[in-house]
C-alpha positions as CSV (number, residue, x, y, z in Angstrom):
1,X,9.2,0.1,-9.5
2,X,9.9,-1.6,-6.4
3,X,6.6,-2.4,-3.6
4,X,7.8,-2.0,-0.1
5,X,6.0,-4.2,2.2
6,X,6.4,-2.6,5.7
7,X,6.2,-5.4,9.0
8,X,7.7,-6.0,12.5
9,X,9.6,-8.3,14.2
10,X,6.6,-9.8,15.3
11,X,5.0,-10.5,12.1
12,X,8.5,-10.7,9.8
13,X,8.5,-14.8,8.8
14,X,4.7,-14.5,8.2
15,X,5.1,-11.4,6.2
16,X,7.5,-13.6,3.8
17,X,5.3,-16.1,4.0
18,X,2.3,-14.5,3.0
19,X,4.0,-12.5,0.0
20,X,5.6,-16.0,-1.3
21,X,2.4,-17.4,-1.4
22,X,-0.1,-14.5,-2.7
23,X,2.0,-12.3,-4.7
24,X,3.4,-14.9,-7.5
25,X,0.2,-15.8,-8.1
26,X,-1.6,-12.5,-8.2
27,X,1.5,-10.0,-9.1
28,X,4.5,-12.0,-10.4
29,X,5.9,-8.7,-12.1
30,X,6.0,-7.0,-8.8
31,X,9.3,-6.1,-7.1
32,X,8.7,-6.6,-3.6
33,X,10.9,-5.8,-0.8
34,X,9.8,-6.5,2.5
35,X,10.6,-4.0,5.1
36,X,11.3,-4.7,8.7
37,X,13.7,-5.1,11.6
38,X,15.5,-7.9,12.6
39,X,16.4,-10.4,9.5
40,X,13.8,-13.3,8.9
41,X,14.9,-17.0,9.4
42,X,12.0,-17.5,6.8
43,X,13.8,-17.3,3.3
44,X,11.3,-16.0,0.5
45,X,12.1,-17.2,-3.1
46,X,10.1,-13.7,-4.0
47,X,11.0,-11.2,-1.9
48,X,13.9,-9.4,-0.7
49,X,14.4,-8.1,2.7
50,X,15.6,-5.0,4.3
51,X,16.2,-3.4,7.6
52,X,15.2,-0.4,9.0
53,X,17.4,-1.5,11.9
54,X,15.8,-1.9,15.8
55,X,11.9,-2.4,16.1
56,X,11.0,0.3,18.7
57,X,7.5,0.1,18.6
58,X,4.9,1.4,17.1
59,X,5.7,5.0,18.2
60,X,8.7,5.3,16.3
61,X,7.5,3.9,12.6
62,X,7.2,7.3,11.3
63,X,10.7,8.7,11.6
64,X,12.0,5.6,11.0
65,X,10.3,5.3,7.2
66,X,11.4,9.0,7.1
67,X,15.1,7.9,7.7
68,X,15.1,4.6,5.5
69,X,13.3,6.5,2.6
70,X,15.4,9.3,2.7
71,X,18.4,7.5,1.7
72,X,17.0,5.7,-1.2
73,X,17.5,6.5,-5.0
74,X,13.9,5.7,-6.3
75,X,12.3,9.0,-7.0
76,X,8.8,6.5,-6.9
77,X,7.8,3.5,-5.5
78,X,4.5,1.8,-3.8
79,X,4.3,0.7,-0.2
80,X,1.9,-1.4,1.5
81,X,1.7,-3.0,4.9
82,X,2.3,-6.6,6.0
83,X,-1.6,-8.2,6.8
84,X,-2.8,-7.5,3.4
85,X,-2.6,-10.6,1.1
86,X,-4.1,-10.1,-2.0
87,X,-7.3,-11.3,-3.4
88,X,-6.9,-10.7,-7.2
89,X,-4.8,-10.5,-10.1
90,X,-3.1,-7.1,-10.2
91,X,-3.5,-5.1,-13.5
92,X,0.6,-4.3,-14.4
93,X,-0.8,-2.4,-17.3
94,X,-3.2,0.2,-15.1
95,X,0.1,0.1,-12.8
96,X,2.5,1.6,-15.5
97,X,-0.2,3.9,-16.3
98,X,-0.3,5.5,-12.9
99,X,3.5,5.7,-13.0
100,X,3.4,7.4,-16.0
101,X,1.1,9.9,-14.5
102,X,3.8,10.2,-11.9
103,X,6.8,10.9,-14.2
104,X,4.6,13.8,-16.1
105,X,2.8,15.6,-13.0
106,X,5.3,16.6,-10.5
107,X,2.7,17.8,-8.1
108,X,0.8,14.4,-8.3
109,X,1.9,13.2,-4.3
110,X,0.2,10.0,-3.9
111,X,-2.1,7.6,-5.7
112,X,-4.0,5.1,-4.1
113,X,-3.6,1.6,-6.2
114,X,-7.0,0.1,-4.1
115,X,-10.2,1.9,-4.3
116,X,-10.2,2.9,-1.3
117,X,-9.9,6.3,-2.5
118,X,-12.7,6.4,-4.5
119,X,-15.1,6.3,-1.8
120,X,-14.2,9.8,-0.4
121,X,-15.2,13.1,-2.3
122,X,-13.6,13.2,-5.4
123,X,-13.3,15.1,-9.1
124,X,-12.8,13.1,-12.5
125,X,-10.1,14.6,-14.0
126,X,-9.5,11.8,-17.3
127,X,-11.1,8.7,-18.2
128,X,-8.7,6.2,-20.5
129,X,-9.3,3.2,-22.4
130,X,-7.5,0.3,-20.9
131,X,-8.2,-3.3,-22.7
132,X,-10.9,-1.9,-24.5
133,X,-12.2,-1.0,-20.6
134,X,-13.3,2.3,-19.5
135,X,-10.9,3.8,-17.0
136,X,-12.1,6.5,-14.6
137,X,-9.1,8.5,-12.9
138,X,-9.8,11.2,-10.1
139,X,-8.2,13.4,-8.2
140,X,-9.2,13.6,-4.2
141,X,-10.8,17.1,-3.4
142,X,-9.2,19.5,-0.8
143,X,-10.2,18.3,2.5
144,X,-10.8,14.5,1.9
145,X,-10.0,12.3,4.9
146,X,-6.7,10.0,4.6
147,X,-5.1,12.4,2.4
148,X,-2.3,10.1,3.7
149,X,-2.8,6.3,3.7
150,X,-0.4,3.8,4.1
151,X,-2.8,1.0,2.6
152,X,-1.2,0.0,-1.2
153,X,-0.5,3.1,-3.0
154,X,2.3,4.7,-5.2
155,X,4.2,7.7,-4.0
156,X,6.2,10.4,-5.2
157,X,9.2,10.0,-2.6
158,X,9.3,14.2,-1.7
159,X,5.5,14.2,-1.0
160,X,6.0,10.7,1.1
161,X,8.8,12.2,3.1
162,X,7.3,16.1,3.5
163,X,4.6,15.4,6.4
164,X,6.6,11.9,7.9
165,X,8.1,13.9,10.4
166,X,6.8,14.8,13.6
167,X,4.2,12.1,13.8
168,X,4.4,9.1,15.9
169,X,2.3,5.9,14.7
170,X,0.9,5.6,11.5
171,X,-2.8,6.3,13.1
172,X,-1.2,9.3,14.1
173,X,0.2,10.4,10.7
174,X,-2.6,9.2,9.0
175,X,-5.2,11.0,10.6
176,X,-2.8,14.2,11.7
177,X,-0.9,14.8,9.3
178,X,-3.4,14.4,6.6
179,X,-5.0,17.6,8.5
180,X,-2.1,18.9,8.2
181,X,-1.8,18.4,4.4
182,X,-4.6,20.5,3.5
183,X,-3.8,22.6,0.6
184,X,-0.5,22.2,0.8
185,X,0.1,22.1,-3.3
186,X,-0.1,18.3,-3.9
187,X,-2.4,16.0,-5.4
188,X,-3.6,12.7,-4.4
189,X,-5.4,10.9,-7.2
190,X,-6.9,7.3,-7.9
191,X,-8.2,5.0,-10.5
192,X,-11.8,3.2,-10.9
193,X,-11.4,0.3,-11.4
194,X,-8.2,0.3,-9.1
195,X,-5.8,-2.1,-10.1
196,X,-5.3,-3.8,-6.9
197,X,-7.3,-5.6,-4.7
198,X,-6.9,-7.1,-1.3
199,X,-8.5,-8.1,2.1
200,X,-7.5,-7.3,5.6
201,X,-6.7,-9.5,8.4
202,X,-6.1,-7.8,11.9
203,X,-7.6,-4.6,13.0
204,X,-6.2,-3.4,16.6
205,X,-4.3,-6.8,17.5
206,X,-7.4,-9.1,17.0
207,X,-8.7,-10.7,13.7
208,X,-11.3,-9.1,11.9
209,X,-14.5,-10.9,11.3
210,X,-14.4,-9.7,7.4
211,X,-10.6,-11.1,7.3
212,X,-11.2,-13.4,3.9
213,X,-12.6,-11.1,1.7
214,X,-11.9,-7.5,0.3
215,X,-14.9,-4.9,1.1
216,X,-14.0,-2.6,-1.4
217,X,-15.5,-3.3,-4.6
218,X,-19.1,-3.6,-5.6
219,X,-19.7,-7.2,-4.7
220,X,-17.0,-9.0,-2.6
221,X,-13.9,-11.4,-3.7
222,X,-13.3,-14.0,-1.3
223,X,-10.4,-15.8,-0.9
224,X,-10.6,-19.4,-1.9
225,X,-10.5,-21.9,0.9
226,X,-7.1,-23.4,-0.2
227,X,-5.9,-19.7,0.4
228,X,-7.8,-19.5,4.0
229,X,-6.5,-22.3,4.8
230,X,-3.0,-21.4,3.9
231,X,-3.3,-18.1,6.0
232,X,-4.2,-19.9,8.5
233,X,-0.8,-21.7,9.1
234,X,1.2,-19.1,8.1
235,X,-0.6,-17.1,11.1
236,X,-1.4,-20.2,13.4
């Protein structure tokens, strides 16, 4: 299943640069494809690239991912965006279980591969054993802010495409749409543990003072220096 890491022309070279360095080591089965505008001059030994064509701002992303994802052939895929790096080895195995999920629910919409989801009111609806590891898996109730997310999660393409339209920037559909999306016959679900982890390094154009380390589990996971370090340049 290919991961779609969406950027702009502002941030395309670093995008590649971040997902060369931070993906092999944390998620070397992954299939990434970094999404953008204009072509990089950075060449990624990882990643592929693809164009959504012109970057007109921030106010046009939705339609945009609405046109680019209506035109491809994946009925599922996962989608992230580009200041994310991770922070942890990615479990492929709880990955293929959450596909599966998707291939035998067709009202499953998204699933959110960070925990993220967790934290908002939710229902158990299975618990699995994974490596001899409990596996808690939930389904977000009714009403539960960010229905829609765009931080790393796996998607049913119809569900994805359904409430792009109309919205503006992601803030917009995020907060909007997933009004919107109340009881409209699709379910978002999760997994605890999650089977991604990452941290986040910009938060309305300036650097965020918890940048190198993810806030989402129980106790955090900072990046290593080497890896700060490296962020650094690749960001300057």
């Amino acid at each position: 299943m290919k991961t779609y890491i969406w950027t702009c022309d502002k941030l395309v070279n670093q995008t590649m640069q971040m997902v060369d360095y931070f993906f092999p080591k944390y998620w070397p089965e992954a299939n990434i494809v970094v999404l953008g505008y204009k072509s990089p001059t950075y060449k990624s030994k990882f990643a592929k690239f693809d164009s959504m064509g012109t970057d007109e701002g921030p106010e046009a992303i939705c339609e945009q991912l609405h046109t680019y994802f209506s035109k491809i052939e994946d009925n599922y895929f996962m989608i992230g965006v580009d200041d994310q790096p991770l922070v942890s080895k990615v479990n492929q195995k709880l990955i293929n279980v959450i596909e599966s999920i998707f291939k035998l629910n067709n009202d499953v919409g998204r699933c959110s591969i960070t925990l993220c989801n967790s934290k908002r009111a939710n229902t158990t609806i299975d618990t699995i054993e994974l490596d001899n590891q409990p596996v808690r898996i939930f389904e977000n109730v009714e009403g539960a802010e960010y229905k829609l997310s765009i931080v790393y999660s796996m998607w049913n393409k119809k569900y994805f495409l359904k409430h792009l339209q109309g919205y503006t920037t992601i803030w917009d559909w995020e907060i909007n749409a997933s009004k919107a999306a109340v009881n409209d016959g699709w379910k978002v679900i999760g997994t605890k543990p999650s089977p991604l982890d990452y941290t986040h390094l910009f938060k309305h154009g300036g650097l965020r003072q918890d940048w190198y380390y993810s806030t989402e589990g129980p106790t955090p996971k900072y990046l290593t220096t080497e890896e700060q370090e490296i962020l650094k340049k690749i960001y300057k």
